[in-house]
C-alpha positions as CSV (number, residue, x, y, z in Angstrom):
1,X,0.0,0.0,0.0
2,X,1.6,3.4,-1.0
3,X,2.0,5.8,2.2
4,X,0.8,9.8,2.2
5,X,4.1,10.6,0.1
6,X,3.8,8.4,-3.1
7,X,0.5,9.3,-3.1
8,X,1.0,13.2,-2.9
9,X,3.8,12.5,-5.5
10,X,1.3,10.7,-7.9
11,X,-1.2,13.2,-7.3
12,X,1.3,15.9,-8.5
13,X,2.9,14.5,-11.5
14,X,-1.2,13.6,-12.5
15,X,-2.0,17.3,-12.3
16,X,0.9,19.0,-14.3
17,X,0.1,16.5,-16.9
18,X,-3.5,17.1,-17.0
19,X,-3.0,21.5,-16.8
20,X,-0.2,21.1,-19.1
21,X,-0.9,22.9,-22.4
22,X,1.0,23.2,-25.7
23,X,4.7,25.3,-25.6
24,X,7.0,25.5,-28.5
25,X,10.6,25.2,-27.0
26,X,13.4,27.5,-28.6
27,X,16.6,26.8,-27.7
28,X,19.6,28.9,-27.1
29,X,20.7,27.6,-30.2
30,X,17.8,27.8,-32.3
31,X,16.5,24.6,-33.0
32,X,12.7,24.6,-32.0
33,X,10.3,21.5,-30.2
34,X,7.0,21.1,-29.7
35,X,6.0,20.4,-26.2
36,X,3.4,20.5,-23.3
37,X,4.1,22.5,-20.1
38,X,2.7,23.8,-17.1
39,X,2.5,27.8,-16.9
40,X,2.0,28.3,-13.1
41,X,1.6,31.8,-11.7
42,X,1.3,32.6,-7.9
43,X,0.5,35.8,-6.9
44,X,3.1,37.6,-4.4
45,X,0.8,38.9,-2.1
46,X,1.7,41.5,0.9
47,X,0.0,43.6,4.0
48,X,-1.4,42.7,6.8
49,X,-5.3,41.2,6.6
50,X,-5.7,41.5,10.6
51,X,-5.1,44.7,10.8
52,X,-5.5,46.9,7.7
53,X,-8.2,44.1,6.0
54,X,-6.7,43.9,2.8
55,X,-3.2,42.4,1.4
56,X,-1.5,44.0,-1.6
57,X,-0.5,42.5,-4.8
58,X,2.9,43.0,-4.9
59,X,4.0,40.8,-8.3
60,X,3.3,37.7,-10.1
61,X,5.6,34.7,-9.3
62,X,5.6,33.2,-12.2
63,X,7.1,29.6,-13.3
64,X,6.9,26.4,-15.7
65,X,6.7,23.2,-14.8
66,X,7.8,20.6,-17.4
67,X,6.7,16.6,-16.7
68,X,9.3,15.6,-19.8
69,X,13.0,15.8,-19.6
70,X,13.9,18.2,-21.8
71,X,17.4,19.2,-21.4
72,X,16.4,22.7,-20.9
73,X,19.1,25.6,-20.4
74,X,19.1,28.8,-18.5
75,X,17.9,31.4,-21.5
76,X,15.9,28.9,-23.4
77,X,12.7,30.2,-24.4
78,X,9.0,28.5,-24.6
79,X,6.4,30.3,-26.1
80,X,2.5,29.0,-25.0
81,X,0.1,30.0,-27.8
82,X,-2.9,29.2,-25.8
83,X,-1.9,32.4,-23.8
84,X,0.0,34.4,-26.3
85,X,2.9,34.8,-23.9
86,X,6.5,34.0,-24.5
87,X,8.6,33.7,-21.2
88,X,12.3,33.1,-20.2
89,X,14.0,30.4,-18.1
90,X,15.8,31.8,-15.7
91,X,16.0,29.7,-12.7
92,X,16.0,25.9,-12.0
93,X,13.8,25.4,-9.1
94,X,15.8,22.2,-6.7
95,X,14.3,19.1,-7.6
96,X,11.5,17.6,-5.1
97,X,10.5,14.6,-7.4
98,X,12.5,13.2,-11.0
99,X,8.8,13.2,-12.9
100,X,9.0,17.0,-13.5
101,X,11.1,20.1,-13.1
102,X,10.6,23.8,-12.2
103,X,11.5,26.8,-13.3
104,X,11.4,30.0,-12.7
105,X,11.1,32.3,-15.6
106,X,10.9,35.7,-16.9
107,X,8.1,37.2,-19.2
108,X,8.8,38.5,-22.3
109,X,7.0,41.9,-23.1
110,X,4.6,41.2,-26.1
C-alpha cells in the first residue's frame, strides 16, 4: 500500500500532466520543439489582513513546470500559444520529485 508521500507525488505529476498545455521550446541555439508544459503563476501577495483588512498584490511569481525531460538551459525560451505569452527560463527550481522540473522564468513583453 503506497504511504501519504507516493501518493501526494502521484497526485502531483497527474495534475501537471493534465494543466499542461501546448509550448514551442526555442533553444539557445535555435533549434525549436514542440512540447506541453505547465504555466504556473502565484501571486506575491503583501500587508497585513488583521489589521488593515486587505493584502496588496505585490508581483506575479511566475514559473513552468515541465513533466518531460527536456534538457532545458538557463535562457531557453518556450512560447505558450494558448496564452500568447512567450517567457524566459531563468531559474531551475531544486528538484523535489524526478517526474517534473521547475523553473522560474521571466516574461517577455509582447
Amino acid at each position: 500500500m503506497p504511504n501519504f508521500a507516493q501518493i501526494k507525488r502521484q497526485a502531483r505529476h497527474d495534475l501537471h500532466g493534465q494543466l499542461a498545455v501546448p509550448a514551442v521550446l526555442t533553444r539557445t541555439n535555435t533549434v525549436v520543439s514542440e512540447i506541453t508544459a505547465r504555466l504556473h503563476q502565484n501571486p506575491f501577495m503583501q500587508g497585513d489582513i488583521d489589521y488593515q483588512g486587505y493584502t496588496e498584490r505585490e508581483e506575479d511569481y511566475v514559473r513552468v513546470i515541465l513533466a518531460q525531460s527536456l534538457n532545458v538551459e538557463r535562457g531557453d525560451r518556450l512560447y505558450f500559444p494558448d496564452y500568447n505569452q512567450t517567457v524566459v527560463l531563468f531559474q531551475r527550481r531544486p528538484r523535489t520529485d524526478d517526474s517534473y522540473e521547475t523553473w522560474i522564468v521571466k516574461e517577455v513583453p509582447r
